[in-house]
Structure formats: C-alpha cells, structure tokens
C-alpha positions as CSV (number, residue, x, y, z in Angstrom):
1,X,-45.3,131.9,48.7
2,X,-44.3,128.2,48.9
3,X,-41.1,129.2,50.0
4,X,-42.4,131.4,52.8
5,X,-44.9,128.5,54.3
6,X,-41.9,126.0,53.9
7,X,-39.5,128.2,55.9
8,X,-42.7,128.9,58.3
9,X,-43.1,125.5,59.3
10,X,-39.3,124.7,59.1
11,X,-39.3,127.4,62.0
12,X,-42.0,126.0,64.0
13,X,-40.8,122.6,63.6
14,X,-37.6,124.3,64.8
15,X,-38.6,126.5,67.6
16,X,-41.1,123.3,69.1
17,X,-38.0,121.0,69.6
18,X,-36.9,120.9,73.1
19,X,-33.1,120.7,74.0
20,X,-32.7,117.4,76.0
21,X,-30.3,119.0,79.0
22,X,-29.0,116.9,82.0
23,X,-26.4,117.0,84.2
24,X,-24.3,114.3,86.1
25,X,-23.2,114.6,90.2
26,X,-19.3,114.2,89.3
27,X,-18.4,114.0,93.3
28,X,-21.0,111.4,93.3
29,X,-20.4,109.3,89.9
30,X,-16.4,109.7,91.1
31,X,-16.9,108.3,94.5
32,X,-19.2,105.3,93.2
33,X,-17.3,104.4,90.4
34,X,-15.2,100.8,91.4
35,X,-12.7,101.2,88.7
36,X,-11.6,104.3,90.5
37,X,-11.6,103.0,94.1
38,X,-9.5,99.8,92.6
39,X,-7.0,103.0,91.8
40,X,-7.1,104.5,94.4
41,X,-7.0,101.5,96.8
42,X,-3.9,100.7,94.4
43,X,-1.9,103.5,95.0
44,X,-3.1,104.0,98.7
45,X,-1.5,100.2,99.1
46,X,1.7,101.2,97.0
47,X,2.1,104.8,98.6
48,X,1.7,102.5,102.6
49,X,4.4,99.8,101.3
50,X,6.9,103.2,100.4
51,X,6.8,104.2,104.1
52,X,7.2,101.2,105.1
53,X,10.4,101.0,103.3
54,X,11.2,104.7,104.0
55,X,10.8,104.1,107.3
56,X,12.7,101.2,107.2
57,X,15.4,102.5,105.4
58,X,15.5,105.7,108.0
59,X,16.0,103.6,110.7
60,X,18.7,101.7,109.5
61,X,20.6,104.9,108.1
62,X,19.8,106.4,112.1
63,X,21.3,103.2,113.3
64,X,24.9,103.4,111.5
65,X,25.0,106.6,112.0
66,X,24.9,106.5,115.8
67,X,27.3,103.4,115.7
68,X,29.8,105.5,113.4
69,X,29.4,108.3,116.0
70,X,30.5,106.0,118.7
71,X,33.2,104.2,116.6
72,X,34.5,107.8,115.5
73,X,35.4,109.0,119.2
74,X,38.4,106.5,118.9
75,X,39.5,108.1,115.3
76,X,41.7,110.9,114.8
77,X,39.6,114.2,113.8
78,X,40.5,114.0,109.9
79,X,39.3,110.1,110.2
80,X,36.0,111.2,111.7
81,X,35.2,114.1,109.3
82,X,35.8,111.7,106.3
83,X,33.6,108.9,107.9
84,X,31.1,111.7,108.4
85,X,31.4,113.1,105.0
86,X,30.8,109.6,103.5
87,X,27.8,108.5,105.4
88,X,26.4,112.4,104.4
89,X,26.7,111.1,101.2
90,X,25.0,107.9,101.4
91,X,22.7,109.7,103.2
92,X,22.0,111.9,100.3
93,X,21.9,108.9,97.8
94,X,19.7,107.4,99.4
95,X,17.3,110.3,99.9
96,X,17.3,111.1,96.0
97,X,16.7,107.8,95.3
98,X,13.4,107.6,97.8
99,X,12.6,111.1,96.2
100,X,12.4,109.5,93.0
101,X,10.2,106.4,93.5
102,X,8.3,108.3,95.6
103,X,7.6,110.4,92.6
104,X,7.5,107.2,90.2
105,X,4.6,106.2,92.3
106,X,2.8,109.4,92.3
107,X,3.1,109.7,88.6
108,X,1.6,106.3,87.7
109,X,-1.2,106.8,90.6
110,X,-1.7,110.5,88.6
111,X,-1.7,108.3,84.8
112,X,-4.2,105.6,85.8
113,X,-6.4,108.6,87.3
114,X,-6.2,110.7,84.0
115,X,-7.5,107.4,82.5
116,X,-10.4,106.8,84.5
117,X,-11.6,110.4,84.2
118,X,-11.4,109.9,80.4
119,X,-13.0,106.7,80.3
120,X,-16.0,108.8,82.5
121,X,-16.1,111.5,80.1
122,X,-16.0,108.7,77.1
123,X,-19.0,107.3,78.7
124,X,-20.9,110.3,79.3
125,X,-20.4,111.3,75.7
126,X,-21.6,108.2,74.8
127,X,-24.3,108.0,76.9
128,X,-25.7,111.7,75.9
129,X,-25.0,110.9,72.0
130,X,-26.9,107.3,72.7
131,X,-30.1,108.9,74.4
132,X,-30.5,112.3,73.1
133,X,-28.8,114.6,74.8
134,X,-27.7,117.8,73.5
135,X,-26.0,119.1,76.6
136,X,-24.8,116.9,79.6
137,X,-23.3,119.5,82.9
138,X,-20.9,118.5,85.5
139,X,-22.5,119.0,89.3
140,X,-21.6,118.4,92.7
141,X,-18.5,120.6,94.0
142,X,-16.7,122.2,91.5
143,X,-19.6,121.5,88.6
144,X,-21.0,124.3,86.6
145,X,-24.7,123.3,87.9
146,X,-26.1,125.6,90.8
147,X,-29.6,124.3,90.9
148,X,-31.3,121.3,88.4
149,X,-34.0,119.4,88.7
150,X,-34.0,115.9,90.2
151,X,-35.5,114.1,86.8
152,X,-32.7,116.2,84.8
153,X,-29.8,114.3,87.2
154,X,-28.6,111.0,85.1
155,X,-25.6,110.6,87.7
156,X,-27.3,106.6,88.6
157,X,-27.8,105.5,85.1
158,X,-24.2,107.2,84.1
159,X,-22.3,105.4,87.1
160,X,-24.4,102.3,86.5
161,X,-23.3,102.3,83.0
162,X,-19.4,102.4,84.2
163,X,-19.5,100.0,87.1
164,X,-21.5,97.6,84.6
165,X,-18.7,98.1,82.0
166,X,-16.0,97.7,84.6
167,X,-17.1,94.3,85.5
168,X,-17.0,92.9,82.4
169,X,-13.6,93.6,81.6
C-alpha cells in the first residue's frame, strides 16, 4: 500500500511538471550575430581583393597575347604555333593556380563559418542547460518551428548572449 501511494505521487509529481520548450529565430540570431558579420565582411573583403588580382592578372595575360599576335605575323608559321602553344600554356598555369586560391579562400571562409555555427549551437546548449530548458527549436526559414508563441522565442537573450561573449574576446 506504501508502495502504491509512493508511486501515486511520484506520478503526479511527474505528470504536473511542465517541459520548458523554446525556440530560437536562426535567420535572425545569424544575421545579428557580429562574430559572423566580421566573417563574412572577412571573406567578402578577401573574395573582392581576388578579382582584383584576377582581373588584373586577365588583363595582363589579354595584353601579351595581342602583342605576341602582332609580333607573330613577322614569324614563320612553326615559330608562331610554338609561341602560341607556350603562352596557351602559361595561360593554363595561371588559371589552375587562380582556381586554386580561389578555392583556398572559399575553404577558409567555409571553416571559420562551421565555427561560428558551432560556437551558436555551444551557446544555445548552454543557455537551455543554464535556464531549464528541455527542448530549444530552430525557426525562421528552414527551422522546424511553424507557429510558437512570442514569450516561447529566446532569439534576443540567445544573440545577446553571443554578441556579449564576442566582445570580450
């Protein structure tokens, strides 16, 4: 009988606690967070300073090759064609190696944005663990909440939590 009243009011103890749910705007806490317009600004500045030098680059290759096509109407036909064949190559040299930092660039712009959407989940764990929380959902485009109540959105405290992190370091 002990045991029955004991499991009783375990169960009612149980079934009176309420789930402490939110959910956080990710388009929102994404688009306010500084630490991930500093990256983006960082690789929007890096990605502008590669065309630059692309374009750069282009023009000069454009430029000998017009001033080996007007040097090469004075060469004999097997002269030309190697002239030609060796600026095709330098040509293609210096397109692989554009491809590549290109690439470089994109990869380390990709890596530091991994890391800021870690940090952001790091923080939302921590937050949820720190005040309750047993579930925290993603909203906003993409996010797995259709409708939720206003009260229920932590997105401010979240994104005031990372921007107040971020300027301490």
């Amino acid at each position: 009988m002990k045991n029955w009243i004991g499991f009783l009011a375990f169960m009612l103890l149980v079934s009176c606690q309420q789930d402490k749910i939110a959910y956080v705007d990710n388009v929102k806490l994404m688009d306010g967070y500084k630490r991930k317009q500093e990256v983006e600004a960082s690789y929007q500045m890096k990605s502008e300073a590669f065309t630059r030098k692309r374009d750069s680059i282009s023009q000069a290759f454009q430029l000998e090759a017009q001033e080996l096509q007007s040097t090469t109407q004075q060469m004999s036909e097997d002269k030309a064609q190697e002239a030609f064949g060796i600026l095709q190559q330098k040509g293609q040299m210096m397109g692989q190696q554009l491809q590549q930092e290109e690439q470089q660039i994109q990869r380390m712009g990709q890596i530091k944005m991994d890391s800021v959407i870690a940090e952001v989940r790091e923080t939302i764990e921590k937050y949820g663990a720190a005040n309750g929380y047993r579930f925290i959902f993603t909203g906003g485009e993409g996010g797995s909440v259709l409708y939720g109540d206003k009260a229920s959105d932590i997105t401010e405290q979240i994104l005031k939590q990372l921007n107040d992190e971020h300027s301490q370091e």
